[in-house]
N, CA, C and O of each residue as an XYZ file, in Angstrom:
296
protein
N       0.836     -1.185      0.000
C       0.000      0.000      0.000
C       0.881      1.250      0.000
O       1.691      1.256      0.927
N       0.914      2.107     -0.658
C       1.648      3.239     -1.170
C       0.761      4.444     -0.031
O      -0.461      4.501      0.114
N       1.366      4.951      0.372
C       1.276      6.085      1.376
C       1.826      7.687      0.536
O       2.733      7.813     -0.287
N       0.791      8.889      1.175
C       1.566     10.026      0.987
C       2.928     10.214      1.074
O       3.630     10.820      0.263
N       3.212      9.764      1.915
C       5.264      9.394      2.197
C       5.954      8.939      0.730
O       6.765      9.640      0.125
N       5.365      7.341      0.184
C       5.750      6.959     -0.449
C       6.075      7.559     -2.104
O       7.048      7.363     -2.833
N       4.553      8.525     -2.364
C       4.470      9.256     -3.167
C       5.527     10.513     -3.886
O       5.907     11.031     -4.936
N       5.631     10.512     -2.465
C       6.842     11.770     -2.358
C       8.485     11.503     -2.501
O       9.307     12.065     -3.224
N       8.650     10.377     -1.485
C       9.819      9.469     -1.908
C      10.723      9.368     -3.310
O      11.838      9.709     -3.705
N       8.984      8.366     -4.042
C       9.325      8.730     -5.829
C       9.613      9.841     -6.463
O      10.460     10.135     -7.306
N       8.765     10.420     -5.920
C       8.671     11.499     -6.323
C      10.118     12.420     -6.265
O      10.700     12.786     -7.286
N      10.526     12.686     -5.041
C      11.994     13.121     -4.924
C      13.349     12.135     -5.168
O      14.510     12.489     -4.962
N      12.909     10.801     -5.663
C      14.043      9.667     -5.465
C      14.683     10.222     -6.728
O      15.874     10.211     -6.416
N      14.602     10.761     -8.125
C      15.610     10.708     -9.267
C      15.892     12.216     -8.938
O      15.901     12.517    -10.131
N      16.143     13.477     -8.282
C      16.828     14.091     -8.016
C      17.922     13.991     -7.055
O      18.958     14.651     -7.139
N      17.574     12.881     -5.856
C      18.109     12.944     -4.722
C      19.493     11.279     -5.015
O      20.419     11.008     -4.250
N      19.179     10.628     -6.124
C      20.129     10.098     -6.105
C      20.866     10.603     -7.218
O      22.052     10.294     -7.343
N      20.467     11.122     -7.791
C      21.589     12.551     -9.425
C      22.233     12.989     -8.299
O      23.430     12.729     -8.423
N      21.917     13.718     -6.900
C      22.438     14.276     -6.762
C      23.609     13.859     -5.808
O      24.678     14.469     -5.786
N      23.371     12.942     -5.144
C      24.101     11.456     -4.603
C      25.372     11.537     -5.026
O      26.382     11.939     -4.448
N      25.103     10.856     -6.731
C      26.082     10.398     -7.465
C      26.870     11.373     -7.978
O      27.996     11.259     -8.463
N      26.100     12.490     -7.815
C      27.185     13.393     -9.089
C      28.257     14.592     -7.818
O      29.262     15.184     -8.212
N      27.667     14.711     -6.193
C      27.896     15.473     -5.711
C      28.814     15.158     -4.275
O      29.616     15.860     -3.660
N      28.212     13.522     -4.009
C      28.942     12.967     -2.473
C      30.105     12.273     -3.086
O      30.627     12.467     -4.184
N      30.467     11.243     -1.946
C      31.831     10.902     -1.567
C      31.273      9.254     -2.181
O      30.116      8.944     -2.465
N      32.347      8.502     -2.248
C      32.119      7.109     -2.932
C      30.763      6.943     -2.211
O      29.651      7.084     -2.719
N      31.130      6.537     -0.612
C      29.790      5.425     -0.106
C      28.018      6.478     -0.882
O      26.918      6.083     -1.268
N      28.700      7.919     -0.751
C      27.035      8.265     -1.121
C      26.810      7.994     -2.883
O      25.647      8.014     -3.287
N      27.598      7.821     -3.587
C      27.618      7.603     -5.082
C      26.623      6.398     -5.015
O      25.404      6.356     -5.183
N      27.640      5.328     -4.683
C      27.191      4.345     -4.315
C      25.737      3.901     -3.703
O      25.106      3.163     -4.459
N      25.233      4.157     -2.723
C      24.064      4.779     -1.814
C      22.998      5.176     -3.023
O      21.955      4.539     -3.169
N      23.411      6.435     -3.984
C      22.730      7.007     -4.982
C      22.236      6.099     -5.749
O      21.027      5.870     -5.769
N      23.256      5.347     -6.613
C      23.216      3.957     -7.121
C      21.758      2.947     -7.057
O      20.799      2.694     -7.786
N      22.283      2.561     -5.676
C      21.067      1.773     -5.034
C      20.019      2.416     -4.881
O      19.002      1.851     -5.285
N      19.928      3.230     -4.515
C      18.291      4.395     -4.736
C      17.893      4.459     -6.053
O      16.679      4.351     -6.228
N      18.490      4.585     -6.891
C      17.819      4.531     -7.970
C      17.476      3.557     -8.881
O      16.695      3.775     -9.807
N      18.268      1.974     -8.580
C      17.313      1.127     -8.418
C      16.610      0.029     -7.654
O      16.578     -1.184     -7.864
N      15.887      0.995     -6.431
C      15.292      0.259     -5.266
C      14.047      0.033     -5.866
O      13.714      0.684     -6.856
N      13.392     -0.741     -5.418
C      11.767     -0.378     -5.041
C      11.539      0.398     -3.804
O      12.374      0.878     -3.037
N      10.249      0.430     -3.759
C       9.741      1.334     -2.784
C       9.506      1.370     -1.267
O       9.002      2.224     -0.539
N      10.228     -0.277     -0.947
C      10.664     -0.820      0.180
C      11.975     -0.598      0.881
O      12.213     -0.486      2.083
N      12.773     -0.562     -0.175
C      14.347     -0.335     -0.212
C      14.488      0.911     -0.008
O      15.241      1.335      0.868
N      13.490      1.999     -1.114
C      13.547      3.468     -0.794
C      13.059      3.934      0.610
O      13.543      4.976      1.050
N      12.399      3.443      1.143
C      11.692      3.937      3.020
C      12.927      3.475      3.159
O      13.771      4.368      3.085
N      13.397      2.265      3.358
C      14.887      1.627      4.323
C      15.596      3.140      3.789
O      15.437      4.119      4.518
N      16.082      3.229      2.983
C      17.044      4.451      2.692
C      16.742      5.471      3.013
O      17.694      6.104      3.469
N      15.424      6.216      3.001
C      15.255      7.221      3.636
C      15.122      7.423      4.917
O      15.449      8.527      5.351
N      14.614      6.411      5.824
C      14.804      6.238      7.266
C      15.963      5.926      7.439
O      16.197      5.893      8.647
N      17.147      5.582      6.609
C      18.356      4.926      7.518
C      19.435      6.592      7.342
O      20.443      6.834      8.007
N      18.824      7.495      6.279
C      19.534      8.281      6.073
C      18.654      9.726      5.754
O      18.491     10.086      4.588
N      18.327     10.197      6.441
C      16.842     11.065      6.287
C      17.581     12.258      6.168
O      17.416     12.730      5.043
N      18.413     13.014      6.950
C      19.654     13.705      7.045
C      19.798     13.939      5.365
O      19.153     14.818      4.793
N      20.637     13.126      4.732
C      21.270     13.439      3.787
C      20.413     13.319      2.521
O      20.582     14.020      1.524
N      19.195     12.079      2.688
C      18.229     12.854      1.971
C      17.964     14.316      1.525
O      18.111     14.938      0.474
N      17.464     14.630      2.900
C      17.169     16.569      3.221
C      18.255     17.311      2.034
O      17.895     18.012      1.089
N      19.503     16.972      2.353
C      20.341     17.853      2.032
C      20.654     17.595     -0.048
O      20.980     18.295     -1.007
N      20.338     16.355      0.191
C      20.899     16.190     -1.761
C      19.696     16.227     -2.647
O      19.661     16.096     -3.870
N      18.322     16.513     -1.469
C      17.232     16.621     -2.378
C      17.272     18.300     -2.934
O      16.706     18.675     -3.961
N      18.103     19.233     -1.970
C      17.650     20.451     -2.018
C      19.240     20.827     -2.924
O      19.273     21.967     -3.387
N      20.450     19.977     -3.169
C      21.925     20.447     -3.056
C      21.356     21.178     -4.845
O      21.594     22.378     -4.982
N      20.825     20.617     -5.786
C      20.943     21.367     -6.941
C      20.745     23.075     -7.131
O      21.333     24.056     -7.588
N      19.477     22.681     -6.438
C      18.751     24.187     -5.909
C      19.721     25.508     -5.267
O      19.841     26.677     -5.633
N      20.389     24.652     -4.041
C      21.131     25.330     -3.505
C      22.617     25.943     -3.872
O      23.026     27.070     -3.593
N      23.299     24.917     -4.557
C      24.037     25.501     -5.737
C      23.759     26.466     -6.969
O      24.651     27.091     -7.543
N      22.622     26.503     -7.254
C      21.736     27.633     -8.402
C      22.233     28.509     -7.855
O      23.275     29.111     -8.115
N      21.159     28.698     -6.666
C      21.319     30.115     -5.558
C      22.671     30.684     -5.120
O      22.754     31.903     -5.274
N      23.855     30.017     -4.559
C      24.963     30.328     -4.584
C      25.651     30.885     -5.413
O      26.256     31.950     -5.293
N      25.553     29.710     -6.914
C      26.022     30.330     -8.100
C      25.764     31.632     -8.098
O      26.530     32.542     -7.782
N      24.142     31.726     -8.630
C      23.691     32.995     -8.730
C      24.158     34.185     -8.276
O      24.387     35.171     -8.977
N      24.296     34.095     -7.141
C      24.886     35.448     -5.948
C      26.266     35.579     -5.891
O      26.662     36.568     -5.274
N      27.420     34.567     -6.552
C      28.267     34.821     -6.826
C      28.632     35.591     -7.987
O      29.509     36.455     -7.972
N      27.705     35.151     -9.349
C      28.464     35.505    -10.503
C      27.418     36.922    -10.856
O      27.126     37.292    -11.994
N      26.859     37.723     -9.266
C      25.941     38.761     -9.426
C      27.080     40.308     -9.021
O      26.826     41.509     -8.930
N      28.094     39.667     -8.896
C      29.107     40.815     -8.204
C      29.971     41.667     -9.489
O      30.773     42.557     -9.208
């Protein structure tokens, strides 16, 4: 049974492991890897075992924009 949670999961799972792979250290490449091809069982295990870094590689593209941005505004 697929939950609002789960929805969202998918929903954020192919940014948050792009950003995994293209932005962390081996184990999170790796990590990325496997997220992107979990099912939706594997994806809760991963997001509960690592909710933290979820947070952070769902938002890292975004947040690099913004940085960029305000750098190359000088």
């Amino acid at each position: 049974m697929n939950t609002l949670l789960d929805t969202i999961l998918l929903e954020q799972r192919p940014e948050v492991a792009e950003n995994m792979e293209r932005f962390g250290g081996s184990f999170m490449q790796n990590l990325g890897r496997a997220l992107r091809h979990a099912d939706i069982e594997n994806v809760r295990k991963i997001y509960q075992t690592w909710t933290d870094e979820w947070i952070v590689y769902h938002g890292f593209s975004k947040t690099l924009n913004i940085v960029g941005s305000k750098c190359t505004k000088n």
